[in-house]
Each structure stands twice: as C-alpha cells, then as structure tokens.
C-alpha positions, 0 to 999 in steps of 0.5 A, a space after each residue: 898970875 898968867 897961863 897961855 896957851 894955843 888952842 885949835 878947832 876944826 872945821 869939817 865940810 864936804 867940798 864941791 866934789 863932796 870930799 870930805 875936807 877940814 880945815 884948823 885954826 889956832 888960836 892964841 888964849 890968855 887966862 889971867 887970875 883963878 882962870 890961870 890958875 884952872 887952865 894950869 892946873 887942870 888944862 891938858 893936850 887935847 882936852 876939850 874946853 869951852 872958852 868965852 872971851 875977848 880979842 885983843 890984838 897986840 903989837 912987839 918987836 922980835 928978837 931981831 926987831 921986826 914988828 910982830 902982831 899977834 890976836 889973842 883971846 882973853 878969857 872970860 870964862 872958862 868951862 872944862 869938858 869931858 868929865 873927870 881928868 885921865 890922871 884920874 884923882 880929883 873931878 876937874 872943875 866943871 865952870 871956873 867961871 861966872 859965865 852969865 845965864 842967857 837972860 829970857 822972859 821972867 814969865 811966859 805971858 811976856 812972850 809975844 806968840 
C-alpha cells in the first residue's frame, strides 16, 4: 500500500536586527510497503519523525486542466522519535527500516593521523 503525508520543519534564526524569526516548510512524503503501513499505524499530528528519501517531482492536471507540479519525498527510511505513543499501548517502532550504518575504517591504523 501507499501512505501520504505532509510534514514540516522549522527553521529558527535571528535576523539582522537580532529578532528572533523562523521560517516552515512543508514538504510532501510518500511511504510505499512496510513503511505505509508504519507511517499509518503509528504516525501522528505533531510526532517527531526522522525521514531519509529521495525527490521526485511529478507533473498532473487538476480537476480544471491546469498542469500542476508537485515535489514530493519517497521515503527510504523511516525512524519514529519520542518514545512510546501518547495513546499509550504498544512502544512505536523505533527504525522501520534498513537505514544503513555510516561505513568508516575497519581499524584505526587506516586512519590517516
């Protein structure tokens, strides 16, 4: 199956005068397979989520024919942040994903200082 969903991050920064600002993106997120399935189940408004991806852009005609463009993120990976679900019951997943291991030396002679 498919699950979509819209996400925001904010940004936070002080501007020129030192006033705090911040500024939100929206972004568009595709989970396909087990990850719909997580994103579904366990996914709710406001619960902090860690997602990996790919962009895809995608092209449509709207209801009244006017060709519409959309970015959207495909998840590759998918990680659940917070702990246990406010409903309380079961834990959420923790990693619903193969999300590869950062790949550094095998040894520590093979570092270069």
């Amino acid at each position: 199956g498919v699950t979509s969903f819209s996400l925001a991050t904010t940004d936070k920064y002080k501007d020129k005068s030192g006033v705090q600002q911040s500024r939100t993106e929206w972004h568009n997120i595709v989970c396909w397979g087990r990850l719909a399935e997580i994103a579904r189940d366990y996914l709710k408004k406001g619960n902090p989520v860690y997602i990996e991806g790919r962009i895809q852009y995608r092209t449509y005609d709207d209801k009244e024919g006017i060709k519409r463009y959309r970015t959207e993120i495909v998840t590759t990976g998918l990680q659940l942040l917070g702990g246990r679900p406010s409903s309380g019951g079961e834990a959420a997943p923790t990693e619903s994903s193969e999300i590869p291991e950062p790949q550094g030396p095998a040894d520590d002679d093979d570092l270069p200082f």
